[in-house]
LOROZA-662944 format. One record per atom (N, C-alpha, C): x, y, z; atom name; residue number from 1. Coordinates in Angstrom, 2 decimals. Layout:
REM LOROZA-662944
<kolmar c1="X" c2="Y" c3="Z" at="CA" i="NUM"/>
...
***
This chain:
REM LOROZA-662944
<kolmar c1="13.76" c2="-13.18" c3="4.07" at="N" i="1"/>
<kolmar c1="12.38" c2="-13.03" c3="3.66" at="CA" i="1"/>
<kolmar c1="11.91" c2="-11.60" c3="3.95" at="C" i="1"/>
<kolmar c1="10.86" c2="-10.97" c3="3.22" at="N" i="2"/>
<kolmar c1="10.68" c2="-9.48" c3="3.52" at="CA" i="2"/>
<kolmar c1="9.48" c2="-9.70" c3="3.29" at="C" i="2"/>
<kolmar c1="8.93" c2="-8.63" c3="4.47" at="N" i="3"/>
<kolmar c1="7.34" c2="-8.41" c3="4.52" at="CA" i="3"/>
<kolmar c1="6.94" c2="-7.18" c3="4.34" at="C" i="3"/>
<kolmar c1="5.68" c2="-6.93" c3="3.93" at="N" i="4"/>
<kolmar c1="5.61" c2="-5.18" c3="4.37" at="CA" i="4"/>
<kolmar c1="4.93" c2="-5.24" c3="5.81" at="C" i="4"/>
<kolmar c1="5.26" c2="-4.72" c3="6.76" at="N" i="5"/>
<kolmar c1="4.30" c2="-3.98" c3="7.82" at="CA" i="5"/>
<kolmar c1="3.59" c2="-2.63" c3="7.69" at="C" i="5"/>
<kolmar c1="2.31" c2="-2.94" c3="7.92" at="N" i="6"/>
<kolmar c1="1.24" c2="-1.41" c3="7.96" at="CA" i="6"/>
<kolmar c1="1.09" c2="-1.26" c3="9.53" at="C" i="6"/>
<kolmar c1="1.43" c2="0.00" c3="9.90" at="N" i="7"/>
<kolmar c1="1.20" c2="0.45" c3="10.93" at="CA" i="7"/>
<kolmar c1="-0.62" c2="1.15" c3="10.71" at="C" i="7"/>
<kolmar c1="-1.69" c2="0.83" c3="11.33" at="N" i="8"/>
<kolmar c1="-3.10" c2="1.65" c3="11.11" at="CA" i="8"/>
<kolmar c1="-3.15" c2="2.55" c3="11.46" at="C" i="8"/>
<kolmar c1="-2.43" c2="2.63" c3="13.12" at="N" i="9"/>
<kolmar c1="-2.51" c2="3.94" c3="13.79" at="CA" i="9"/>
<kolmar c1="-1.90" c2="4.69" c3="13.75" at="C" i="9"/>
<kolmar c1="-0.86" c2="5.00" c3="12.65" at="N" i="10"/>
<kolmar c1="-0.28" c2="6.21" c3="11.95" at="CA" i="10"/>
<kolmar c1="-1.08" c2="6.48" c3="10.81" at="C" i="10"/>
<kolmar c1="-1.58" c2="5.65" c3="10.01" at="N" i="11"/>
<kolmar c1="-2.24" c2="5.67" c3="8.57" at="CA" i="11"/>
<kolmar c1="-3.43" c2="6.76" c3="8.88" at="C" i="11"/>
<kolmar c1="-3.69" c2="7.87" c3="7.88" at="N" i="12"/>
<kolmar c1="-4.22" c2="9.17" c3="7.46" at="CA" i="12"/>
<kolmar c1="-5.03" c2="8.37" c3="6.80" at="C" i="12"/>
<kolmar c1="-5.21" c2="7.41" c3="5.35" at="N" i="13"/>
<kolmar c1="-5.92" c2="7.22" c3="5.37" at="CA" i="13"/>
<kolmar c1="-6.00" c2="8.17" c3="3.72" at="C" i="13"/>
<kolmar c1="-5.15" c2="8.48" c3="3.06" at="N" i="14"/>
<kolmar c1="-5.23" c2="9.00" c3="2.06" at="CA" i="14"/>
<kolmar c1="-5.21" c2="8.42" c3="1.23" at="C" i="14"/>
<kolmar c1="-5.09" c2="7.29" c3="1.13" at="N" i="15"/>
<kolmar c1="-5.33" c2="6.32" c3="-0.29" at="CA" i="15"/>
<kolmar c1="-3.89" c2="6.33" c3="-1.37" at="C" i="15"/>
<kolmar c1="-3.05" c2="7.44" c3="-1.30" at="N" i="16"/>
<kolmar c1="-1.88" c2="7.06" c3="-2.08" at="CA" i="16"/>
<kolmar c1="-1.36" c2="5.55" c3="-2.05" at="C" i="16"/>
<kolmar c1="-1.18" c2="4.58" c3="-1.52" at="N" i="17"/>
<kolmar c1="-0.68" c2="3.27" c3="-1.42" at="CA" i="17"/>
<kolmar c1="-2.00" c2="2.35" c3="-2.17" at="C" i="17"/>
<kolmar c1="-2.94" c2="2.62" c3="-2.08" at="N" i="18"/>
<kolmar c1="-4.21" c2="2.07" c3="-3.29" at="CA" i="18"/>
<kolmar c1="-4.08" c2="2.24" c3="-4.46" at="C" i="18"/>
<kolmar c1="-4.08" c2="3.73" c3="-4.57" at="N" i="19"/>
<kolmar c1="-4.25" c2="4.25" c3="-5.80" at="CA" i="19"/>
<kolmar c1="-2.73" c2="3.87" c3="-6.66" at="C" i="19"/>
<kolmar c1="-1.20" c2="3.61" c3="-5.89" at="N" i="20"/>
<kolmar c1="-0.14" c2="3.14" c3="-6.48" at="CA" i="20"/>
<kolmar c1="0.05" c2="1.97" c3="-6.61" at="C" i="20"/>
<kolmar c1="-0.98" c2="1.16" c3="-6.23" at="N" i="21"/>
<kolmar c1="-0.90" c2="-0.17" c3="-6.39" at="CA" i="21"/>
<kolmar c1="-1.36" c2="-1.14" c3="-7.60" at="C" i="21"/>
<kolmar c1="-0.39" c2="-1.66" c3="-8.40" at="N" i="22"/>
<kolmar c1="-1.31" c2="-1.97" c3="-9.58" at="CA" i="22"/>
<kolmar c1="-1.96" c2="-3.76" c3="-9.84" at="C" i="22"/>
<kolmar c1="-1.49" c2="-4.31" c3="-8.70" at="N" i="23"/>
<kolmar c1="-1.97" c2="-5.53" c3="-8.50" at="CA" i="23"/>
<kolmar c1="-2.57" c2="-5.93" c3="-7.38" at="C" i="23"/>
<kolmar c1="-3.51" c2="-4.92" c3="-6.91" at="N" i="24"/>
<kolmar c1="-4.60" c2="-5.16" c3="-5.98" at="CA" i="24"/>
<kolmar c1="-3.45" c2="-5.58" c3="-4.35" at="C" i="24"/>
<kolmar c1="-2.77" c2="-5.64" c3="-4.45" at="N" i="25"/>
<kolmar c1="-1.61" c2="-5.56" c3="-3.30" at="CA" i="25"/>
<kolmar c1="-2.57" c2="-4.72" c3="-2.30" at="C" i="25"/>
<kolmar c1="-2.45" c2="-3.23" c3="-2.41" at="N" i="26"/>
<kolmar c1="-3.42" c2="-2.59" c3="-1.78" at="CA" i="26"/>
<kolmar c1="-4.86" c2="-2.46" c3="-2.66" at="C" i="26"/>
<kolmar c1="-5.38" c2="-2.33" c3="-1.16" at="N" i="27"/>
<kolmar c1="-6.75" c2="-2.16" c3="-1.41" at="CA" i="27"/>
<kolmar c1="-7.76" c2="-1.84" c3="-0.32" at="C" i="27"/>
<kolmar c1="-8.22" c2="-1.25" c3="-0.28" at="N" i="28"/>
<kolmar c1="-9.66" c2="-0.48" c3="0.59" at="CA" i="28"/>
<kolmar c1="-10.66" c2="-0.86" c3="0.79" at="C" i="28"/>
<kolmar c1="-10.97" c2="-1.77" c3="2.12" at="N" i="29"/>
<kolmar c1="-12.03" c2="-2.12" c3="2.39" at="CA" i="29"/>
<kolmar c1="-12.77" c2="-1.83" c3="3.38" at="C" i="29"/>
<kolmar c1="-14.21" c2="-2.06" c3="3.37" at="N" i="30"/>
<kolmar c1="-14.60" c2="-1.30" c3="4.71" at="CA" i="30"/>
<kolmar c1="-14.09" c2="-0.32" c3="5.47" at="C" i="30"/>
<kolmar c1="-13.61" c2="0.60" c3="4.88" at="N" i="31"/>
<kolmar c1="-13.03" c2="2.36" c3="5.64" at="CA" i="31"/>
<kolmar c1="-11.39" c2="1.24" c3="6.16" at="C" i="31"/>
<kolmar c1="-11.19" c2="0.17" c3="5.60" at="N" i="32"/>
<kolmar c1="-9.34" c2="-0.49" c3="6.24" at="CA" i="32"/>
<kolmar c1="-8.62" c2="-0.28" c3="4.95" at="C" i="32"/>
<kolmar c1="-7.48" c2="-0.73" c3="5.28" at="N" i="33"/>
<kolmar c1="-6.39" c2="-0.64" c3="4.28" at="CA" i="33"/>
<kolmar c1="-6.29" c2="-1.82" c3="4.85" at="C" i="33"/>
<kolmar c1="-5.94" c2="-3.14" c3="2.95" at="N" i="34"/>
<kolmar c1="-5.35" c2="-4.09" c3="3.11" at="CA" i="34"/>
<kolmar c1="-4.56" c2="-4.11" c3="2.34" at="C" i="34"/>
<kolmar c1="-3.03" c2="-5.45" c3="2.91" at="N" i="35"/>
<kolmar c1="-2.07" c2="-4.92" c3="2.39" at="CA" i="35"/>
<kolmar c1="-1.95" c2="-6.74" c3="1.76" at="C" i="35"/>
<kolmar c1="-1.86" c2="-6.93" c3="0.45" at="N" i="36"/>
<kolmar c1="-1.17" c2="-8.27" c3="0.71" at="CA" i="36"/>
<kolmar c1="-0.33" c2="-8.61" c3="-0.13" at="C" i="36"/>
<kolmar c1="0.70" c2="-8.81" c3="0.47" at="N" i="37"/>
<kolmar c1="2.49" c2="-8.47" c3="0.50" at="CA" i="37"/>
<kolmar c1="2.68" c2="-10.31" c3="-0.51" at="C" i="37"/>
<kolmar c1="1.76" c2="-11.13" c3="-0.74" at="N" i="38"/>
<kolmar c1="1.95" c2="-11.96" c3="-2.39" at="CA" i="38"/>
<kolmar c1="2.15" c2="-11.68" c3="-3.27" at="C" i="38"/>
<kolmar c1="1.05" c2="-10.19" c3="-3.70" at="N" i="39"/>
<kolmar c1="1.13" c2="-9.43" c3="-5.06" at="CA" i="39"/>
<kolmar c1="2.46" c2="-9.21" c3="-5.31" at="C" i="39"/>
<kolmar c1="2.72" c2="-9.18" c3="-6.56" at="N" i="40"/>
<kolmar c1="4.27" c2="-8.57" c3="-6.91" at="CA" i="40"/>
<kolmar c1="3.83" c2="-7.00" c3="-7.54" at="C" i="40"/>
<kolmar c1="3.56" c2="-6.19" c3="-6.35" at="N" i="41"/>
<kolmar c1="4.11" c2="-4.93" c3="-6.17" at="CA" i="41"/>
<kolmar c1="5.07" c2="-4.48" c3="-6.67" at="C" i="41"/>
<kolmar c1="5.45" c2="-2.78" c3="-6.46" at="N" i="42"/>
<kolmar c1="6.28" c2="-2.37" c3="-6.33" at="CA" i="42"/>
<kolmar c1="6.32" c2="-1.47" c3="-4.95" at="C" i="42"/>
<kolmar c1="6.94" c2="-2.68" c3="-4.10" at="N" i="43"/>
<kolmar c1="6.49" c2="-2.51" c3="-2.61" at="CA" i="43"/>
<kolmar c1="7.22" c2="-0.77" c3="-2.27" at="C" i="43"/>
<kolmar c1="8.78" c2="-1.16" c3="-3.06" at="N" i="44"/>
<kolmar c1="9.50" c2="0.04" c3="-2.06" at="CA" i="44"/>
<kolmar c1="9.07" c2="1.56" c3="-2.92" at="C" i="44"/>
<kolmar c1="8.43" c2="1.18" c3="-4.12" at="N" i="45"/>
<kolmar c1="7.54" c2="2.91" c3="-4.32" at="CA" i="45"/>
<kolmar c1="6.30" c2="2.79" c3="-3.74" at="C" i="45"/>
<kolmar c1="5.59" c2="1.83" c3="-2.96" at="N" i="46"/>
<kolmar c1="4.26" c2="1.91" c3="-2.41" at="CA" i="46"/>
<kolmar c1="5.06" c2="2.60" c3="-0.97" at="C" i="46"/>
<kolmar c1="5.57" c2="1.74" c3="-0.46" at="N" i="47"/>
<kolmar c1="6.02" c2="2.89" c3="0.72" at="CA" i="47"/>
<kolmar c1="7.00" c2="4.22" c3="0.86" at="C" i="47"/>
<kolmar c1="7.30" c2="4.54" c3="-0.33" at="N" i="48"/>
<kolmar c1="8.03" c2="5.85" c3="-0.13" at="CA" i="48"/>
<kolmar c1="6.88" c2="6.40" c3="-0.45" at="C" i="48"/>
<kolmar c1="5.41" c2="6.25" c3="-0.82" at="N" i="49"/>
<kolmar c1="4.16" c2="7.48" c3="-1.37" at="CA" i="49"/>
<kolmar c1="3.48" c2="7.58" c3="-0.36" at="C" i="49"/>
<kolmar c1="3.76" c2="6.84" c3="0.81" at="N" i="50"/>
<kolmar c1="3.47" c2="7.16" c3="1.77" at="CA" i="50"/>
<kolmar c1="3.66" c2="8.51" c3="2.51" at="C" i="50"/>
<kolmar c1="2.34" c2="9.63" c3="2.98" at="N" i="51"/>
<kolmar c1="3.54" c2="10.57" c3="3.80" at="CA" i="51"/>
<kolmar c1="3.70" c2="10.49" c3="5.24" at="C" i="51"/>
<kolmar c1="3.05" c2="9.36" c3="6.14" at="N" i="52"/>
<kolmar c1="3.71" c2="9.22" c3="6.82" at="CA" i="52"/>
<kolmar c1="4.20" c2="8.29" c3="7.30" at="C" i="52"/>
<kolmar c1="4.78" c2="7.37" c3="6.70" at="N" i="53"/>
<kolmar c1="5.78" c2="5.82" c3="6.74" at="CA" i="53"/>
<kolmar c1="4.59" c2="5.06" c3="7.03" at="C" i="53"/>
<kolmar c1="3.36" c2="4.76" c3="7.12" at="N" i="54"/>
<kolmar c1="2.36" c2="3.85" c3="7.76" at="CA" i="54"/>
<kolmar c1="2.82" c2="2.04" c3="7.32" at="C" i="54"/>
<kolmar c1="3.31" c2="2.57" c3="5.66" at="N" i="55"/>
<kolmar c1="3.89" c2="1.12" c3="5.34" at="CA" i="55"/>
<kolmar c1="5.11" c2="0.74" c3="4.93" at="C" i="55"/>
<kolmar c1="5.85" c2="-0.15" c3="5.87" at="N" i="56"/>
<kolmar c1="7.48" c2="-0.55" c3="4.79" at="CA" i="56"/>
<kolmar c1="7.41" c2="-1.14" c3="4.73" at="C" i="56"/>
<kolmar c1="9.06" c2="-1.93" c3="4.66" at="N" i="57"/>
<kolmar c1="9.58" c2="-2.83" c3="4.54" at="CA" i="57"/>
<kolmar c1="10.43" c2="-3.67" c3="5.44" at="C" i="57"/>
<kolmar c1="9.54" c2="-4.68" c3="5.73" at="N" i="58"/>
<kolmar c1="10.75" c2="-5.13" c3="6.84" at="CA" i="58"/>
<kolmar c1="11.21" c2="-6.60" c3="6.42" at="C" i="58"/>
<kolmar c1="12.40" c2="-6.54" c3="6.74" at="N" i="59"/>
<kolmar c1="13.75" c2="-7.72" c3="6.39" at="CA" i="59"/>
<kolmar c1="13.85" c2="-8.50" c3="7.66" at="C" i="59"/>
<kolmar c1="13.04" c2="-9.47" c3="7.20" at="N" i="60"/>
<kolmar c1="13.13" c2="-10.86" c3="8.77" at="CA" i="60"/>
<kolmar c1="14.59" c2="-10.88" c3="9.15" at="C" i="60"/>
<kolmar c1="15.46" c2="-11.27" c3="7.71" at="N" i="61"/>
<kolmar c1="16.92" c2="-11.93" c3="8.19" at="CA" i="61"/>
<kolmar c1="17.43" c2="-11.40" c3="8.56" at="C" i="61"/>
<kolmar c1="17.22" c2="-9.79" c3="8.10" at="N" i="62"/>
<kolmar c1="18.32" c2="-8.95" c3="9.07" at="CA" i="62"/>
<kolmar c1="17.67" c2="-8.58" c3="10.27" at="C" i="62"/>
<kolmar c1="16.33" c2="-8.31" c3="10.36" at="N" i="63"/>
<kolmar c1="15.69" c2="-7.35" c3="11.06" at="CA" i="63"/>
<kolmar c1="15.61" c2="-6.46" c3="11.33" at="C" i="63"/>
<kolmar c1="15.54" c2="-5.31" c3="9.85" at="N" i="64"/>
<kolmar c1="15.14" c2="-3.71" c3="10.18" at="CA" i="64"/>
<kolmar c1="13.81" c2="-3.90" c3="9.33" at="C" i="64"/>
<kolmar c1="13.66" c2="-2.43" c3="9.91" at="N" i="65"/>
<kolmar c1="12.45" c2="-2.08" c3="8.95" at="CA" i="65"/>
<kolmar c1="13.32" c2="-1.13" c3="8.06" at="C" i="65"/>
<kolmar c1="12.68" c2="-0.69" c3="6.58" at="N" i="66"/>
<kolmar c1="13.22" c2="0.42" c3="5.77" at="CA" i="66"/>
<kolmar c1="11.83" c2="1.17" c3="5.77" at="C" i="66"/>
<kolmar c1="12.30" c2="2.33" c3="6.50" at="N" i="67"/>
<kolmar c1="11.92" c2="3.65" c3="5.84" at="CA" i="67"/>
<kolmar c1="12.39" c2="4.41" c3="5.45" at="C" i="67"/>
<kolmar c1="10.98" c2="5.41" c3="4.71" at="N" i="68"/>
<kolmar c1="11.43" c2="7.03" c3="3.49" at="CA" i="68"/>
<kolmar c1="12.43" c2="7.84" c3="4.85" at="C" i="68"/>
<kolmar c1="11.84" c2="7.55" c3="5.81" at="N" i="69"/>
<kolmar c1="12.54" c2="8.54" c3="6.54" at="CA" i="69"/>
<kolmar c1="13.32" c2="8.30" c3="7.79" at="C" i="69"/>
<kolmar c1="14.43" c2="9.52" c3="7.93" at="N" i="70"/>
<kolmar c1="15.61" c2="8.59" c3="9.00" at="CA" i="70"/>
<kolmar c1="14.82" c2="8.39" c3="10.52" at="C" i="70"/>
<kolmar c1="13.81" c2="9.84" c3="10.28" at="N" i="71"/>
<kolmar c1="12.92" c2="9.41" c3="12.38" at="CA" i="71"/>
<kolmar c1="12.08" c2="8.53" c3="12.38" at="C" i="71"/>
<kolmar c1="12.53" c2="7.52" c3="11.55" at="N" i="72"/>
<kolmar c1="11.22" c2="6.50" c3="11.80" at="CA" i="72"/>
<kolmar c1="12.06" c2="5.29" c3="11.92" at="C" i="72"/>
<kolmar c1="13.30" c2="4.99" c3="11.86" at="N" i="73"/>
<kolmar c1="14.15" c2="3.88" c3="11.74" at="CA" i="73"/>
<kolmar c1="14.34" c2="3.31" c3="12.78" at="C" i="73"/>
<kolmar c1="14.57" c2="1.86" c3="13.23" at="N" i="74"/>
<kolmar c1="14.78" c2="1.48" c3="14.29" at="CA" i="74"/>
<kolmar c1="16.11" c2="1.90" c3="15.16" at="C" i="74"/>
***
């Protein structure tokens, strides 16, 4: 099963993951970012437009997360 995780307290807060979202997946509320990982997204280009990993992908069965980038990997 795969979820996305949003980290807040890395999130800038730039809106790229809104603005790439085309089924309300993301969305901006009250100054938050919500994420909801039902929509059929296109999760793994919502988190590579990220610039600083705030959101991936994480794989219950295996248990990693995927990120754009290697210093952020478990």
């Amino acid at each position: 099963m795969t979820k996305i995780f949003y980290d807040e307290k890395i999130c800038v807060r730039c809106l790229a993951c809104v603005n790439e979202s085309e089924f309300d997946g993301v969305t901006y509320e009250r100054e938050r970012i919500i994420i909801d990982d039902t929509k059929p997204e296109d999760w793994e280009n919502i988190c590579a437009i990220c610039p600083v990993a705030a959101i991936s992908i994480w794989n219950w069965e295996f248990g990693i997360r995927n990120y754009k980038s290697e210093s952020y990997k478990l």
